[in-house]
Every structure is written in structure tokens, then in C-alpha cells.
C-alpha positions in Angstrom: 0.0 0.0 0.0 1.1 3.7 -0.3 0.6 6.3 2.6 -1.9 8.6 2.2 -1.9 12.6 3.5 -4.2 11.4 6.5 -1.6 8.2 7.1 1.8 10.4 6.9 0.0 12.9 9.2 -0.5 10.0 11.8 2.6 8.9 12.0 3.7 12.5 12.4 1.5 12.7 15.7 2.2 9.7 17.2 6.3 10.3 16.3 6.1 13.6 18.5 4.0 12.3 21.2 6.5 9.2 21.9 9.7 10.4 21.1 8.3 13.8 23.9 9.0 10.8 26.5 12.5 11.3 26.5 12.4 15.4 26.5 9.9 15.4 29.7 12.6 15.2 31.9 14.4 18.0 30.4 12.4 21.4 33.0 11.8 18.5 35.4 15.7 18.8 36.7 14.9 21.5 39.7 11.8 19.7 40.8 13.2 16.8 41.4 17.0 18.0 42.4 14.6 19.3 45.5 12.7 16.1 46.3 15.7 14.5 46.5 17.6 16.7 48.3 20.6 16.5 45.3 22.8 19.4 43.7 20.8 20.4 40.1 23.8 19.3 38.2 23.7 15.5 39.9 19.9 15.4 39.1 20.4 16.4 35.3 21.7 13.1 35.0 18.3 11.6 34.4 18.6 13.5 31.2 21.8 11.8 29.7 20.3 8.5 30.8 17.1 9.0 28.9 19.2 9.5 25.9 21.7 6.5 26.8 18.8 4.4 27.0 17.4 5.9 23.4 20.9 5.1 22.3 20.7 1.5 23.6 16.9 0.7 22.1 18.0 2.3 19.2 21.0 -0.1 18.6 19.5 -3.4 20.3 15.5 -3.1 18.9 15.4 -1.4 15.8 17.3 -3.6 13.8 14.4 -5.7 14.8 12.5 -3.8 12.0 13.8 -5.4 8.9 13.3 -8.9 10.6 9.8 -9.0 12.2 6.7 -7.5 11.2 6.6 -3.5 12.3 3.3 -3.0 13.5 3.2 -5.5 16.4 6.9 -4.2 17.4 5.7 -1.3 17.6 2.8 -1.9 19.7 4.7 -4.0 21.7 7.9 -1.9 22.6 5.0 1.3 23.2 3.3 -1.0 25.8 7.3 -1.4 27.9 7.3 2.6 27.4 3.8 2.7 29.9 4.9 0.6 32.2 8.5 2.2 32.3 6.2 5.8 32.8 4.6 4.6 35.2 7.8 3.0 37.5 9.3 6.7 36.9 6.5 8.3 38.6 6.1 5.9 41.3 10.1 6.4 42.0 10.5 6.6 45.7 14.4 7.1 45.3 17.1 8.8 43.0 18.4 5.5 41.6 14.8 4.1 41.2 14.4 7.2 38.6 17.3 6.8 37.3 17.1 3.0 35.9 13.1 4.0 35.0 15.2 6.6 32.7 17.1 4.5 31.0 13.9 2.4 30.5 12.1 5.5 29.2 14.7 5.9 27.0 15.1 2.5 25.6 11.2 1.7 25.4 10.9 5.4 23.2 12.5 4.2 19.8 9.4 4.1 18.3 9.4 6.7 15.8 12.4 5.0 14.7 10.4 2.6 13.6 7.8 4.6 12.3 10.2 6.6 9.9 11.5 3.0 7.7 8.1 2.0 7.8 6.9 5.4 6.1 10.2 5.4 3.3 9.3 2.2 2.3 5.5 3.6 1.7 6.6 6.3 0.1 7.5 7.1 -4.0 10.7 7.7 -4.7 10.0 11.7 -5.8 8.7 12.4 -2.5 10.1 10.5 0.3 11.8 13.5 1.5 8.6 15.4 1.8 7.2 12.7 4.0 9.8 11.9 6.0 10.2 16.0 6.5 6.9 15.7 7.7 7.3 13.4 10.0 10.4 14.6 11.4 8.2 18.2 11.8 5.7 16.1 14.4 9.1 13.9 15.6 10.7 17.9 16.4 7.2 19.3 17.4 7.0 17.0 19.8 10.5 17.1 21.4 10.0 20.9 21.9 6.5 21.4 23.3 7.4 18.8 25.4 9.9 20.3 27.4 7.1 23.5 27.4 4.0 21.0 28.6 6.4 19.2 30.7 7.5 22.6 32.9 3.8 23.6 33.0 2.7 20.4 34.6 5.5 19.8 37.1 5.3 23.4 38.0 1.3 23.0 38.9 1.1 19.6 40.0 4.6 17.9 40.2 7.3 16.0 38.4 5.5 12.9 38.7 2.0 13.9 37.2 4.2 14.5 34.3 4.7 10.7 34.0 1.2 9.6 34.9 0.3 11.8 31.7 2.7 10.6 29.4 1.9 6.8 30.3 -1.9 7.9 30.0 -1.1 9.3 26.4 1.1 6.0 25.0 -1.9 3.8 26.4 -4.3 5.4 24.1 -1.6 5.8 21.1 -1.5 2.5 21.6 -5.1 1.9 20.6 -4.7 4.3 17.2 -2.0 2.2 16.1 -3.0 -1.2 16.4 -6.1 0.4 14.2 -4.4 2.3 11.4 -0.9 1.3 11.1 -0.4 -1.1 8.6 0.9 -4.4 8.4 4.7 -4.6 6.9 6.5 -7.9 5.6 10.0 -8.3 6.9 13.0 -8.0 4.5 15.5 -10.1 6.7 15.7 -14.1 6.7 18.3 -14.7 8.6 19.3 -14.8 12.7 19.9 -11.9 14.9 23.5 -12.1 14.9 23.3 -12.0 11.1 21.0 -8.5 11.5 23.6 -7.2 13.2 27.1 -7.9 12.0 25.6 -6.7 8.5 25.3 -3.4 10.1 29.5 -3.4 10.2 29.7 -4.3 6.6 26.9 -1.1 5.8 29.1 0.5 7.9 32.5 0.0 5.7 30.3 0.0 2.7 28.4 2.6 2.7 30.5 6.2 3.1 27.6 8.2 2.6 26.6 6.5 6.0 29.3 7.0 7.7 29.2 11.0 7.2 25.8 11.6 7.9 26.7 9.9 11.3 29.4 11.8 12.2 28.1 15.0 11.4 25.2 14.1 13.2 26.7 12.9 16.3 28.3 16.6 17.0 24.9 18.1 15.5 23.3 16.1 18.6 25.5 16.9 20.9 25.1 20.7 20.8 21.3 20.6 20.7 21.7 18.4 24.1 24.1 20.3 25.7 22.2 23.3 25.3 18.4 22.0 26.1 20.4 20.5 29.3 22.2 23.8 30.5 20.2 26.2 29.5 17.5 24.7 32.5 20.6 25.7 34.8 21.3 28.8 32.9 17.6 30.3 33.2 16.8 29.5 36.6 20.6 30.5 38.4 20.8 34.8 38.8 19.9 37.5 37.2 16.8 35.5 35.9 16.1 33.0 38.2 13.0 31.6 36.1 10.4 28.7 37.4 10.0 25.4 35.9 6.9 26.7 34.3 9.0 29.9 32.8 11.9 27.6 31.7 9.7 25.0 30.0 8.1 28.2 27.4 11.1 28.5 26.2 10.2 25.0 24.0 7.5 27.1 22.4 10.2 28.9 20.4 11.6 25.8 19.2 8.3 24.2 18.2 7.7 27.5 15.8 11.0 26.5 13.9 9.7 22.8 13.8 7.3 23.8 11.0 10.6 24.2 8.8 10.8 20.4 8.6 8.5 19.7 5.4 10.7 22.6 3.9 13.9 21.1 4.6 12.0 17.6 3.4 11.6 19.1 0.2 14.8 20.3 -0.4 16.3 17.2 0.4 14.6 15.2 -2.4 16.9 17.8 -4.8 19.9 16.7 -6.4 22.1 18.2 -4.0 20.8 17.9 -0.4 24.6 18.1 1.3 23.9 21.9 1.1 21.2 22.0 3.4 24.3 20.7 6.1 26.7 23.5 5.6 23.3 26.1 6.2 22.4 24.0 9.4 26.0 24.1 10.7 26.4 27.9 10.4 23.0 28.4 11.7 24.3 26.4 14.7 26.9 28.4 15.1 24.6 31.6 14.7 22.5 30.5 17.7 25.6 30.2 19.9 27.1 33.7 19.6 23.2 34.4 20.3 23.0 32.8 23.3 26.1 34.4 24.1 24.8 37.5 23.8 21.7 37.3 25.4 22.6 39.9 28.5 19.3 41.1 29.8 17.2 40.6 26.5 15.7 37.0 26.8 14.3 37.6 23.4 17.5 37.1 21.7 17.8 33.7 24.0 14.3 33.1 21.9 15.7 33.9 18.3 18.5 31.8 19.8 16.5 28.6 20.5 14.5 29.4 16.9 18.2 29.2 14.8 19.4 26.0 16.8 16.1 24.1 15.8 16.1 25.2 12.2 19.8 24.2 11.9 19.1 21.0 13.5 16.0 20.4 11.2 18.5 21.1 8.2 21.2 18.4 9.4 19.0 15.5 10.7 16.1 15.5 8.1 18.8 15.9 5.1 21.3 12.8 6.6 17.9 11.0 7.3 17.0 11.1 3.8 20.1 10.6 1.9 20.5 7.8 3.9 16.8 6.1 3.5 18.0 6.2 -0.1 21.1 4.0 -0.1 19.9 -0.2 0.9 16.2 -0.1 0.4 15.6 -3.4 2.1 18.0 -2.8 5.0 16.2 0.8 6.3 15.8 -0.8 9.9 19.4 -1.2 9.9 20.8 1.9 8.4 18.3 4.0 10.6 19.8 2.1 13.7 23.7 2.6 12.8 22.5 6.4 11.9 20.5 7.2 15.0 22.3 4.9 17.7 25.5 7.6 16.7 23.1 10.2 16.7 21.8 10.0 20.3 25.0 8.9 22.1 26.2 12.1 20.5 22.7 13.8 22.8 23.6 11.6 25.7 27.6 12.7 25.2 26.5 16.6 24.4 24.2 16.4 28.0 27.5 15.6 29.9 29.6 17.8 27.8 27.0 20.5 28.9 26.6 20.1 32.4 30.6 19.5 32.7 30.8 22.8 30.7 28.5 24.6 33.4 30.2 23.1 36.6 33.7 24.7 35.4 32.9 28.0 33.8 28.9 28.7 33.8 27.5 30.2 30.1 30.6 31.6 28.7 32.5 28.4 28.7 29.5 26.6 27.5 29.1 28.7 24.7 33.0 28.8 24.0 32.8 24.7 23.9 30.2 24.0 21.9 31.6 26.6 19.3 34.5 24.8 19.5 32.3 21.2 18.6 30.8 23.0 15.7 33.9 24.4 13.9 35.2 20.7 14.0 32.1 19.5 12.5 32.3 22.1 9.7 35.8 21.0 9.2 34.3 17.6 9.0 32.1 18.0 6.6 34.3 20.1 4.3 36.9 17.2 4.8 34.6 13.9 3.9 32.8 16.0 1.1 30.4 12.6 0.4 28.3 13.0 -2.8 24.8 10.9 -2.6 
């Protein structure tokens, strides 16, 4: 079957409604640094756990997708994500929180799933559109997230935070098993198999191996700065709530809507372009933040760049990289992603480690420093599709 407008829009709400599960925890940091009686920087742990555990489903599960049949994966890996919720918000220690993290995380790879499943629907001319819309629910949701989720815990606590996202996956969990269809699996052989044929896509495949890198460092900045700038908004002069901090996300979310847009562009003959513009809009957001001062709306225009260039660099690897082995997306998406999101859990301690030994101005003078390297990178590898 192809995907229809009403089937691609789906997946696009479901995609930002699971993948928020790893964000929640982002504006949740102070809240539960206090119940816990822990320093703000120990408790934004939970954060680079979340995405360890992303990291880990990502490389252990989604593989998976090229061997079994997608829709009762998915169903079945959303179903762990509830009951994963649902320990975090019952967490009556530090360390009980912190494994229901890691769960969280690993239990969350569903639109990684999702996003094969929609390439291989898709027509050749516009599988960059649809994967760009995807990705523009996927980004919607990871920003409005970290807004809904500072709202919440600021009114009614961390953990009604968790109770609501469970409550959300149970019913997403009834929509799919209803629309999503039914996929035939493109692998025959054993596990082991599935995953030593990533190493040869690996060697094989250079366009692979570029997108990864460059995404790895892409990821890390956007983690290291959704992690510190919690610590960065509510330390002196600004000292902002939860429920402040977590508007912030709003600003993102705007710049999410450039997704289909960078979708589009992707499906062009040259989509490596779109990486130089997201790089330099990186690096544009950066000497923003920098020189925020007392004007909070340049921290805004900041946020706005960072998402944009992000959008650029993720949905344009994504698709150039959806085009290379058809029938081994599952696999290609895991090598490209499980890089990806260690480079979020490695940019969250690269952020916090940042903040603990030089506050904002060595955070911004690090990551700058991370995205001239990846600039030199990608003029260096210089991978045509």
C-alpha cells in the first residue's frame, strides 16, 4: 500500500508524542534535584540516561524492524514505554528514577520505527517530503514537550508529568494497532546475522558513515544546550520557574514547522547543502545565546536558529541515507541514530561538565569549538549521494 496525506499525518502525531517521552525530563531537573535533596547538576543526569537508553533501544531493537513485522513491534515496545512511565512516577528514590530513565529511553525508539516504515511507503520523488513531515511532528514534539512538561510539574509535580505521558502512550497505543499497517519483513536470517551486516553497511556505505558523524556533533550541541540552559535560566539574574523555563520550548516548536521545507529540499539533487546552512545556523545560535545579556528575546531567536539548523542536518542525513539499501532501512536508521543520540547523551555531559567549570561563557565557548570541528568535517569527507 502507499501512505496517504491522512496516514503520513499520523505517523507525524504519534512520532512527536512518543519520542516527547525522553524530553519530559528536560524542565523537570529543579523539581526533582529538590525532592531529592541532590545538587541540580547530579539530578540532570536523568537527562543523559534518557538518551543512553534511546541510544541502547536504538542499537539493540530497531534492527528488529527489517526482521519481524513493524506493527506489532511497535505496539509491543509502546506497551514497555507505559509501564516504564509509570515506575518513573512511582520512583520513591534517586536511583529508582534513574534505571526508569534509562527504561524510558530505551522503550521510546518508536518513531524509529515509524520513519522506515513510512520510506518504504513512500514514492521515490517524494520521500523527502514525508519523512520531513514526519520529522516536523518527531521535532514538534520534542520541543512542546519540554514547554508541557514545565507547566505540569510546576502546577502539580514531576511525577503527574509521567502519569500523563503513560496515559497518552496507552491510548496511542489503541490508534496504532487500528491504522498502522501491516509490513513484511525484509531479513531471513538470525539476529547475529541483523547485526554484524550493520558493520559491513558500515565499511560499505560512506555516505553512511558522514551523515553519522556530522550528526553525532549536531546532537550533541542541541543536548548540551536544552540540558544547560534549565541551569542557565533558573541561576541569577533570571532565576526563572519550571513553568517559565519550560516556554522556552515554544520557540523551538515554531521553527519545527521548517521540517516539510527542509523535506523538500532534500529530495533535490544536492541535499549536502542543506548541512553547511544548518552548521552555520548552529553556530549563529551560539554567539546568540552568548549574547543574550538582559534581553531574553535574543535567548528566543537563539532557540528558533538552533532548531532550524538542527531540522537542516538530521532531516537531510535521514533522507540521503533512506536512499542508499532499500531493504535494510531498519538497519541503516539504527547505525545512523544509535550515533546520533550517544552524541545527545555525550553533548548532555559535555553540557553540564561545561556549566560546573565555567557557567554560560564556557558553554558557549565549547560548543563553538564542537561546531567548527564539524564544519571541518564535513568540508573534509565531502560525500556525494
Amino acid at each position: 500500500m502507499k501512505l496517504s496525506r491522512i496516514d503520513v499525518l499520523l505517523m507525524a502525531f504519534c512520532t512527536g508524542l512518543i519520542v516527547a517521552n525522553i524530553y519530559y525530563c528536560q524542565p523537570l531537573v529543579i523539581l526533582v534535584a529538590k525532592e531529592f535533596n541532590l545538587t541540580e547538576s547530579y539530578a540532570g543526569r536523568i537527562a543523559s540516561l534518557t538518551q543512553a537508553g534511546y541510544a541502547l533501544g536504538l542499537f539493540v531493537l530497531v534492527p528488529l524492524g527489517d526482521m519481524f513485522e513493524r506493527r506489532k513491534q511497535i505496539l509491543l515496545i509502546t506497551a514497555c514505554a507505559v509501564a516504564a512511565l509509570l515506575l518513573a512516577a512511582f520512583s520513591h528514590a534517586f536511583w529508582m528514577l534513574e534505571i526508569s530513565c534509562v527504561l524510558i529511553g530505551a522503550s521510546s525508539i518508536v518513531p524509529q520505527l515509524i520513519l522506515p516504515m513510512a520510506a518504504n511507503l513512500s514514492a521515490d520523488e517524494n520521500r523527502g517530503e514525508t519523512i520531513g513531515i514526519i520529522m516536523s511532528g518527531l521535532l514538534i514534539g520534542i520541543l512542546a514537550s519540554r514547554t508541557v512538561s514545565g507547566s505540569i510539574g510546576f502546577i502539580w509535580g514531576w511525577r503527574s508529568v509521567y502519569f500523563m505521558a503513560a496515559g497518552i502512550c496507552s491510548l496511542l497505543l489503541v490508534l496504532m494497532a487500528k491504522r498502522f499497517p501491516i509490513s513484511k519483513p525484509t531479513f531471513n536470517g538470525t539476529y547475529k546475522d541483523l547485526v554484524m551486516s550493520m558493520g559491513h553497511y558500515i565499511k560499505t556505505q560512506p555516505v553512511l558513515r558522514e551523515a553519522s558523524i556530522i550528526n553525532f556533533l549536531a546532537f550533541a550541541i542541541l543536548s548540551a544546550f536544552w540540558t544547560t540552559m534549565v541551569l542557565f535560566l533558573a541561576n541569577p539574574p533570571y532565576n526563572l520557574s519550571s513553568l517559565q523555563i519550560g516556554l522556552f520550548g515554544i520557540a523551538g516548536a515554531a521553527g519545527a514547522m521548517a521540517a516539510p521545507l527542509v523535506g523538500k529540499l532534500s529530495d533535490s539533487k544536492d541535499p549536502r547543502r542543506n548541512l553547511l546552512i544548518g552548521l552555520l545556523l548552529q553556530l549563529a545560535s551560539i554567539a546568540t545565546f552568548y549574547l543574550t545579556g538582559n534581553h531574553l528575546y535574543l535567548f528566543a531567536i537563539g532557540i528558533l536558529l538552533i532548531d532550524i539548523g538542527q531540522q537542516a542536518i538530521h532531516v537531510t542525513n535521514q533522507t540521503r541515507i533512506y536512499t542508499l539499501v532499500p531493504e535494510a532501512r531498519n538497519r541503516l536508521n539504527t547505525v545512523f541514530m544509535s550515533v546520533s543520540f550517544v552524541g545527545a547523551s555525550s553533548g548532555s555531559a559535555l553540557g553540564l561538565w561545561l556549566w560546573d567549570m565555567g557557567k554560560w561563557p564556557l558553554f558557549c565557548l565549547g560548543t563553538t569549538i564542537v561546531i567548527l570541528i564539524n564544519i571541518c568535517i564535513y568540508m573534509l569527507l565531502q560525500q556525494n549521494d
